[in-house]
Structure formats: C-alpha cells, structure tokens
N, C-alpha and C positions, 0 to 999 in steps of 0.2 A: 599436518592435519588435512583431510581431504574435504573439501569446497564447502560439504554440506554441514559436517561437522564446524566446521571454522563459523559459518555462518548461526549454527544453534549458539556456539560459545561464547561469539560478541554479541548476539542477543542477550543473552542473560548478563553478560558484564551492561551491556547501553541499558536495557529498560530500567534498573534502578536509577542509574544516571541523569536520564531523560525524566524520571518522576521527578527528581530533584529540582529539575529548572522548568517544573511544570510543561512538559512536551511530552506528546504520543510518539515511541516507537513505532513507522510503520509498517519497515522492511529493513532489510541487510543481505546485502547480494557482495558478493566475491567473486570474480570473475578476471581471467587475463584477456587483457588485448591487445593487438600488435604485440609489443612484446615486455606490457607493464601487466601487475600484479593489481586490482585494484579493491578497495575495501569500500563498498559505498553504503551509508545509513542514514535512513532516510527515516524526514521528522516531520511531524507536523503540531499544532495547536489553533484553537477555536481562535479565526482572525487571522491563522495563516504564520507563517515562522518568519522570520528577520533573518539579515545576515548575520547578527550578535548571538544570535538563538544557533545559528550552526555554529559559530566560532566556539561559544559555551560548551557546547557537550563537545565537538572535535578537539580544544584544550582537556577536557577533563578524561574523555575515552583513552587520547592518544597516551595518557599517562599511565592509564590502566593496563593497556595493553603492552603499554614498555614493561609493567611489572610481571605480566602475567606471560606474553611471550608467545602466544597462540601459531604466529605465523613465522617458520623459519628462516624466511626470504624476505626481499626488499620487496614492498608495495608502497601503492598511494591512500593514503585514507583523503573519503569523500564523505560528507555529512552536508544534506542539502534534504529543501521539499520534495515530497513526491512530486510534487506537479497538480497541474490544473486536474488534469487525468489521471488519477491518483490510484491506485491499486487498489481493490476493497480488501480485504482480508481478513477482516471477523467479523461476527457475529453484529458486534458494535459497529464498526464499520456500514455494515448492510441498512443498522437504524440510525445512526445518525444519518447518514444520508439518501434517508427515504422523502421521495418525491422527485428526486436527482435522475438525469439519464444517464444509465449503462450498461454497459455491455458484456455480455455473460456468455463465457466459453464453457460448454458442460463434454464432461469426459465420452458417457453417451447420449445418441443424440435425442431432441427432444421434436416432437412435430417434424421430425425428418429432417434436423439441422442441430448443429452442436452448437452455432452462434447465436445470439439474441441480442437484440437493441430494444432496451423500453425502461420506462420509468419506475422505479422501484418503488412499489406499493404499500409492501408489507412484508413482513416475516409472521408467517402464524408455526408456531412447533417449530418443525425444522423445516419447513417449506417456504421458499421464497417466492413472493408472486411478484411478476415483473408485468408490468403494462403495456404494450403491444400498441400503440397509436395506430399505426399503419393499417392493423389489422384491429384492430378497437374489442380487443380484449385480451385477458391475463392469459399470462403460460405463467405454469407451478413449475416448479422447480425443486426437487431434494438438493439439501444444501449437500449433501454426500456429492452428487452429481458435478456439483460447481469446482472445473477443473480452476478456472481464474474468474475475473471480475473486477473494472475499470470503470470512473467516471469519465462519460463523453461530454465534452467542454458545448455548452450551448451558449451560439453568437446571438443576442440583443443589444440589437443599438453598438454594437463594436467593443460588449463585454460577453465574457464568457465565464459563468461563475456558479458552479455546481449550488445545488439550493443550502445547503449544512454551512456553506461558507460565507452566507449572506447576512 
C-alpha cells in the first residue's frame, strides 16, 4: 500500500477503536527511517492520555491489523500523545482550543507571509481568526488556505499548558 493509503486505512480501522476507550484519534503518519518502517498514532483525551491509554488501543489496533494485513513489510507500531504542541486538524480541533497559541502555516501567503503566530480567536463560517499580539490585531484566515497548524507550548511559571488542556 502506498504511505497515504495505509495511513487513510489505519485511520478508519483506530477511530472506532479509540471511540471505544473514550480517546480522540489525532493523526496517523507512516514513515521510514534509517532503515525502520514506522506506524505512529497518535491519541489524545480531555486531561491528556496515560501510558495505559496508549497500551489499550496499541493491544487492540495491533490485533486488528494482524487480521487485516494492511502493511506487507515489518514495521514498528507507535501509539503515543501528540504532544504539548499538538497538531490542530479539524475543525474541532480549531474550537477546542480557542484562546490557545498557534501557529498557522497557510498554503498562500497571507499579509506577505505564509507563517503566523497568535492566539486563536474564533472560527466564524470557514474563517479562522487568529490574534496577532505583536501586531495587536486579527489576520482572517480561509480554513481552505490552512496548509497545517500546531499548538505553541507557552512557559508560566515553568508550565507550559495550551488553555483546552487546563
């Protein structure tokens, strides 16, 4: 199967799975390196995932995928958080964590730059309005336009803790 494929396919096998043990699907990437095959899927939930929380769906997937057979080759399956900086990737994504800083790569550029840093405001329709501190006001955004988008981990007091996850 080729990368992207493989990647739509364990999606649709994990999000059932992940519903089951109360967990958000939030990515599935496939990628070699050096000279390993790797399957990484990545979980999260309101409060943050546990190691139990990966072990659960990494036992339940890996059995699925024994049945189903997807990958012809040896890899490693990885089932872990996104991380502090977490990928945004929908819609929901965008609202749950509004008020949150991040960072937003757009396919073309917006104000004469494709990057952005600001606080996430709002979504109205399909436009996202990001907060601009620096410059002390919104840039709009078509969500069409939004090549990615990541929370930026802000230090208080020696925590660092997007607002959704508070």
């Amino acid at each position: 199967m080729v990368q992207k494929k493989v990647t739509e396919f364990v999606s649709e096998l994990a999000l059932p799975l992940a519903g089951q043990l109360s967990l958000d699907l939030v990515d599935v990437e496939y990628k070699k390196e050096g000279g390993s095959w790797y399957l990484r899927v990545f979980i999260d939930k309101e409060g943050g995932v546990t190691l139990d929380d990966c072990q659960a769906l990494s036992q339940k997937l890996d059995s699925v995928l024994d049945s189903h057979d997807p990958i012809q080759h040896a890899y490693i399956l990885e089932v872990s958080s996104p991380g502090i900086e977490r990928p945004l990737k929908s819609i929901e994504d965008f609202k749950r964590y509004r008020g949150s800083l991040a960072e937003v790569t757009t396919f073309e550029p917006q104000e004469g730059k494709r990057k952005h840093t600001g606080y996430l405001a709002d979504l109205a329709e399909s436009t996202l309005i990001l907060r601009d501190q620096k410059k002390n006001k919104n840039i709009l955004i078509n969500m069409q336009n939004v090549a990615s988008a990541h929370l930026v981990a802000e230090v208080f007091g020696g925590k660092g803790v997007p607002k959704g996850e508070q």
